[in-house]
Residue frames relative to the residue before (quaternion, step in Angstrom):
aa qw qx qy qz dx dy dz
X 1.0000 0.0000 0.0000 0.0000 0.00 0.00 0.00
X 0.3165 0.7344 -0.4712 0.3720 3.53 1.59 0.34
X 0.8599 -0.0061 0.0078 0.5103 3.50 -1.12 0.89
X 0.3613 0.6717 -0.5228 0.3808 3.24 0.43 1.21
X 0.5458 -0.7400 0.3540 0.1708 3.17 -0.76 1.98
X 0.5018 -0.6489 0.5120 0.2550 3.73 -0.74 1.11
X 0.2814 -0.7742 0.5092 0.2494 3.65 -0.79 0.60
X 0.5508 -0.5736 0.2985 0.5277 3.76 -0.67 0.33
X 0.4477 0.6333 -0.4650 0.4270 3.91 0.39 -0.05
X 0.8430 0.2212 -0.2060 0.4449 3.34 0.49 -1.33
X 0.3235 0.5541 -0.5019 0.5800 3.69 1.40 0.52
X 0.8084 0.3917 -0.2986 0.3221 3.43 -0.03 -1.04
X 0.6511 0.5324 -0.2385 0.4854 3.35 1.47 -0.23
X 0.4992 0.4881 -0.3313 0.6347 3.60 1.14 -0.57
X 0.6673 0.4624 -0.4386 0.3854 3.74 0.16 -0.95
X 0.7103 0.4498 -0.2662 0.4714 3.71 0.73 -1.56
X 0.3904 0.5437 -0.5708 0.4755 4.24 1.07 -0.59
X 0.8065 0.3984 -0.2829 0.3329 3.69 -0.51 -1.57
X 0.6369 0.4885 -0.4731 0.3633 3.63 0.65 -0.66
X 0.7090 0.5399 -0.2694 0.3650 3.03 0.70 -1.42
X 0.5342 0.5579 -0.3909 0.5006 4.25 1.31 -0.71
X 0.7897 0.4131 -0.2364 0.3871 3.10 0.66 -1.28
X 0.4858 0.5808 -0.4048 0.5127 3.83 0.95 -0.16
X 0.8126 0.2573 -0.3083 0.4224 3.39 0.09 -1.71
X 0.6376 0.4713 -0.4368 0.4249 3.86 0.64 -0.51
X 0.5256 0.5760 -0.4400 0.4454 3.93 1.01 0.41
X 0.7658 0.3098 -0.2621 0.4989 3.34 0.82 -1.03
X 0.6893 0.4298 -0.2678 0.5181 3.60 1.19 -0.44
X 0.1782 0.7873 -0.5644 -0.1726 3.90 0.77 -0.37
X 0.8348 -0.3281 0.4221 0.1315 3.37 -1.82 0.64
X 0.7659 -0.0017 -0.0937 0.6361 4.07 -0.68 1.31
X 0.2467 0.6517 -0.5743 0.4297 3.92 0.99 0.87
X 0.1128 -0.8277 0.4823 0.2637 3.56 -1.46 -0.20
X 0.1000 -0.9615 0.2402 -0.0890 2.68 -0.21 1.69
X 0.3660 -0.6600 0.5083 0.4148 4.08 -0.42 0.58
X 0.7383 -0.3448 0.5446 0.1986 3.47 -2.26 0.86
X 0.3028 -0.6677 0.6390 0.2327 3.74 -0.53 0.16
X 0.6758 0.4709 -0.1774 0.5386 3.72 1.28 -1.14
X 0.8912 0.3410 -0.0268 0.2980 3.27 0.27 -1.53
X 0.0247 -0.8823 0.3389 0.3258 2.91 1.53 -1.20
X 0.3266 0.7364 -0.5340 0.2567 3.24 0.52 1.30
X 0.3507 -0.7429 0.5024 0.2697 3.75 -0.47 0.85
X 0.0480 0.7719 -0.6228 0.1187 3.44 -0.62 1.05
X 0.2050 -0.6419 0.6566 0.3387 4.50 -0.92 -0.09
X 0.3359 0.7121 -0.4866 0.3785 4.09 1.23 0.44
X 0.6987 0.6399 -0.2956 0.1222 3.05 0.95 -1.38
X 0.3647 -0.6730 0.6274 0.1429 3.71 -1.70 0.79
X 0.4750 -0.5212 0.6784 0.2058 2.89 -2.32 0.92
X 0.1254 0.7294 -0.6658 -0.0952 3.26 -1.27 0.46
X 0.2225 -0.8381 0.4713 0.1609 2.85 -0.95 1.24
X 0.2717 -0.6478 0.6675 0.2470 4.16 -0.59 0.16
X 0.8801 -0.1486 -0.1521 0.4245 3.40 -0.37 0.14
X 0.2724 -0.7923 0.3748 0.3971 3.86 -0.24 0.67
X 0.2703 0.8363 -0.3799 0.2884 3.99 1.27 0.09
X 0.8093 0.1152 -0.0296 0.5752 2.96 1.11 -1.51
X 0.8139 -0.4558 0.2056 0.2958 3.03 -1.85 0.60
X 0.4255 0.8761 0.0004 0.2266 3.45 1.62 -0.68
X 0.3461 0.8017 -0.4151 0.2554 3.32 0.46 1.00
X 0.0865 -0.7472 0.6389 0.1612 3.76 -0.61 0.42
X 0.5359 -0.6116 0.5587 0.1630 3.26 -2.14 0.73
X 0.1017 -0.8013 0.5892 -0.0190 3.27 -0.87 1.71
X 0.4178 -0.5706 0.5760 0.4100 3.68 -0.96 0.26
X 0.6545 -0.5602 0.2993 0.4103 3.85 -1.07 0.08
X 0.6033 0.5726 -0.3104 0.4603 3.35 1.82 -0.67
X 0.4410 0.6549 -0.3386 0.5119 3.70 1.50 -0.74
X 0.7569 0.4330 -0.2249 0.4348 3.23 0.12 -1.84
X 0.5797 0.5075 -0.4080 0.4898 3.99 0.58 -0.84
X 0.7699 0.3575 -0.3283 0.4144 3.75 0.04 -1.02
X 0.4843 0.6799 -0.4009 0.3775 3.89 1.29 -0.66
X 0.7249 0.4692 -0.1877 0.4682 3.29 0.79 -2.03
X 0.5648 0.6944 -0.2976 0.3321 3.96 0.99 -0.94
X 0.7376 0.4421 -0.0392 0.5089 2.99 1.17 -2.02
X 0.7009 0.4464 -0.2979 0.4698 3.51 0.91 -0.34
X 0.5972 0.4962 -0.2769 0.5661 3.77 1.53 -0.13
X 0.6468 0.3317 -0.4660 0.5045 3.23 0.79 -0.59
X 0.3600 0.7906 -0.4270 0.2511 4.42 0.78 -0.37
X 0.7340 0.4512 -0.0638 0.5035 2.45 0.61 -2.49
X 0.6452 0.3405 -0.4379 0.5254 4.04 0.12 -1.02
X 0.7330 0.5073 -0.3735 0.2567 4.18 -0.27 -0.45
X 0.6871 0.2114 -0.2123 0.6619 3.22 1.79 -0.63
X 0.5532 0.4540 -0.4753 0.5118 3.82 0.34 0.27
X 0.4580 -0.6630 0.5283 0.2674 3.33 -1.94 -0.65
X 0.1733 0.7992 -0.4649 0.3394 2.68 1.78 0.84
X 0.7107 0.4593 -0.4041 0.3473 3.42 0.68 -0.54
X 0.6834 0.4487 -0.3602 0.4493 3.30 1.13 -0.92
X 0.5601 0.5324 -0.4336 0.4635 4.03 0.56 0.11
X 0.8477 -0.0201 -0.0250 0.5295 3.67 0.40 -0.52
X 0.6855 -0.5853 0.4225 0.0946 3.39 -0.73 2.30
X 0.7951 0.3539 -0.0842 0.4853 3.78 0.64 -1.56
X 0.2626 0.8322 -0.4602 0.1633 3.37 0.64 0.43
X 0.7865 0.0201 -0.2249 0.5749 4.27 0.71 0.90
């Protein structure tokens, strides 16, 4: 799967990832202090997560938020997909 040629979908998806970083790190910008959307701890650590990169949408996570976000949304996908049955090691 080495050097295998992106397809225009996944161009078109990388392209919309960056807008959307670059937008939310405009309106939010970087060494800011900022509150948790979840937790509400003020922290200038703080992350954008984004759930869908389409829309304009992002909330502010502390890194410890963001860790349990990314966790909970992997363990989802293997429980309703067949991701679990294809690969044994799955957390």
């Amino acid at each position: 799967m080495l050097n295998q040629v992106p397809t225009k979908e996944e161009l078109e998806n990388e392209k919309s990832k960056k807008q959307a970083r670059r937008l939310a790190y405009k309106q939010y910008p970087k060494n800011k202090l900022l509150r948790c959307d979840i937790c509400g701890k003020k922290t200038k650590d703080i992350q954008r997560h984004h759930e869908d990169y389409n829309s304009d949408i992002c909330i502010l996570v502390c890194r410890k938020c963001h860790g349990f976000i990314k966790r909970y949304n992997t363990l989802k996908r293997m429980l309703y997909t067949d991701e679990r049955r294809l690969n044994k090691k799955w957390m």
